[in-house]
C-alpha positions in Angstrom: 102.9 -58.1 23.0 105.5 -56.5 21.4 104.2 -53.6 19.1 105.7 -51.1 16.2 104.2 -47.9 14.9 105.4 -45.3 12.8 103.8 -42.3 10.6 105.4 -40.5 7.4 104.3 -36.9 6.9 105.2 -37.5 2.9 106.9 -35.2 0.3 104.7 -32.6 0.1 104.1 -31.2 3.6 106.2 -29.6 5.9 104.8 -31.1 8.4 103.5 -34.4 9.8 100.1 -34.1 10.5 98.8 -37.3 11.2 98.4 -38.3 14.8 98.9 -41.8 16.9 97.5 -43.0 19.9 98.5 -46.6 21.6 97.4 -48.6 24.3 99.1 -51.7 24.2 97.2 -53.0 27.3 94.3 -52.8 26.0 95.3 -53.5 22.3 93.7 -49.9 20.6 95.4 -48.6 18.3 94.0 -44.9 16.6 95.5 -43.1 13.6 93.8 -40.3 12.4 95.4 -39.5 9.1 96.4 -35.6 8.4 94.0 -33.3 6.5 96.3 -33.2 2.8 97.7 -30.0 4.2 94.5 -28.0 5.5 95.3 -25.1 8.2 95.6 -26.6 11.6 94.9 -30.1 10.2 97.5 -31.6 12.8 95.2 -29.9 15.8 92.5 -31.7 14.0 94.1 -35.0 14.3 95.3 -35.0 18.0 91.7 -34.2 18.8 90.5 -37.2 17.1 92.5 -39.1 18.3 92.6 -37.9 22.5 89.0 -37.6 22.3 88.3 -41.1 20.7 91.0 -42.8 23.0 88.6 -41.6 26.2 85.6 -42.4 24.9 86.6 -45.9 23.7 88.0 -46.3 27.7 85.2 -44.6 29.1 82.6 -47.1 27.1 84.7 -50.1 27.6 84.6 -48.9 31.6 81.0 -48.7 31.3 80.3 -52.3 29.6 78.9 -51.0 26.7 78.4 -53.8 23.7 81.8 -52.6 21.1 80.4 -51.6 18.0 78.6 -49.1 20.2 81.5 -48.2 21.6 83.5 -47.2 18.6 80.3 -45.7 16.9 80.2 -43.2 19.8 83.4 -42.6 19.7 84.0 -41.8 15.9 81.3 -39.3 15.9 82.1 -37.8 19.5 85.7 -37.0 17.6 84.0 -36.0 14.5 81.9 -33.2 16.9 84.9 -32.2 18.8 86.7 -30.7 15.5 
Protein backbone atom coordinates (compact mmCIF):
# COMPACT_ATOMS: atom_id res chain seq x y z
CA UNK A 1 0.00 0.00 0.00
CA UNK A 2 1.24 3.01 -1.00
CA UNK A 3 0.13 5.88 1.38
CA UNK A 4 0.35 9.99 1.42
CA UNK A 5 -0.10 12.34 4.42
CA UNK A 6 0.43 15.81 4.95
CA UNK A 7 -0.76 18.61 7.64
CA UNK A 8 -1.03 22.51 7.11
CA UNK A 9 -0.53 24.61 10.23
CA UNK A 10 -2.80 27.51 8.31
CA UNK A 11 -2.37 31.33 8.24
CA UNK A 12 -2.81 32.22 11.56
CA UNK A 13 -0.36 30.20 13.64
CA UNK A 14 3.14 30.25 13.80
CA UNK A 15 3.22 26.99 14.29
CA UNK A 16 1.92 23.59 13.14
CA UNK A 17 0.30 22.08 15.91
CA UNK A 18 -1.44 19.23 14.65
CA UNK A 19 0.21 15.86 15.11
CA UNK A 20 0.39 12.47 12.73
CA UNK A 21 0.93 9.09 13.48
CA UNK A 22 1.11 6.16 10.67
CA UNK A 23 1.30 2.59 10.69
CA UNK A 24 0.99 1.45 7.32
CA UNK A 25 1.21 -2.24 8.35
CA UNK A 26 -1.32 -2.22 10.21
CA UNK A 27 -3.41 0.45 8.25
CA UNK A 28 -3.96 3.23 11.45
CA UNK A 29 -3.82 6.33 10.72
CA UNK A 30 -4.20 9.16 13.90
CA UNK A 31 -4.43 12.98 13.44
CA UNK A 32 -5.10 14.82 16.24
CA UNK A 33 -5.87 18.35 15.04
CA UNK A 34 -4.10 21.42 16.92
CA UNK A 35 -5.76 23.29 19.74
CA UNK A 36 -6.70 26.90 17.48
CA UNK A 37 -3.54 28.26 19.05
CA UNK A 38 -3.85 27.32 22.87
CA UNK A 39 -0.42 27.27 24.90
CA UNK A 40 1.38 24.04 24.41
CA UNK A 41 -1.46 22.80 22.16
CA UNK A 42 1.24 20.91 19.89
CA UNK A 43 2.37 18.88 23.29
CA UNK A 44 -1.21 18.18 23.52
CA UNK A 45 -1.42 16.62 20.17
CA UNK A 46 1.67 14.30 20.17
CA UNK A 47 0.25 12.95 23.41
CA UNK A 48 -2.83 12.01 21.73
CA UNK A 49 -1.58 10.78 19.32
CA UNK A 50 1.64 8.44 20.96
CA UNK A 51 -0.61 7.47 23.59
CA UNK A 52 -3.61 6.37 21.31
CA UNK A 53 -1.08 4.62 18.76
CA UNK A 54 -0.07 2.08 22.01
CA UNK A 55 -3.20 1.56 23.20
CA UNK A 56 -4.76 0.74 19.83
CA UNK A 57 -1.54 -1.90 19.40
CA UNK A 58 -1.67 -3.02 22.83
CA UNK A 59 -5.64 -3.85 22.46
CA UNK A 60 -5.28 -5.18 19.02
CA UNK A 61 -2.19 -7.51 20.79
CA UNK A 62 -4.69 -8.42 23.36
CA UNK A 63 -7.70 -9.55 20.91
CA UNK A 64 -9.89 -7.17 22.17
CA UNK A 65 -13.37 -6.73 19.87
CA UNK A 66 -12.36 -2.89 17.87
CA UNK A 67 -14.87 -0.54 18.87
CA UNK A 68 -13.51 -1.37 22.23
CA UNK A 69 -10.41 -0.87 21.20
CA UNK A 70 -10.59 2.63 19.96
CA UNK A 71 -13.12 3.61 22.76
CA UNK A 72 -10.18 2.89 25.23
CA UNK A 73 -7.99 4.46 23.44
CA UNK A 74 -9.71 7.90 22.79
CA UNK A 75 -10.41 8.44 26.30
CA UNK A 76 -6.89 6.88 27.60
CA UNK A 77 -5.53 10.04 25.26
CA UNK A 78 -8.17 12.34 26.43
CA UNK A 79 -6.78 11.44 30.43
CA UNK A 80 -3.13 11.67 29.42
CA UNK A 81 -3.58 15.58 28.50
Amino acid sequence: MNVGYITDMGDNRPINQDSLYVDKDLGLFILADGMGGHNVGEVAGKIAVEVAAKSIRAGLESGKEITLIFREAVSEANKSI
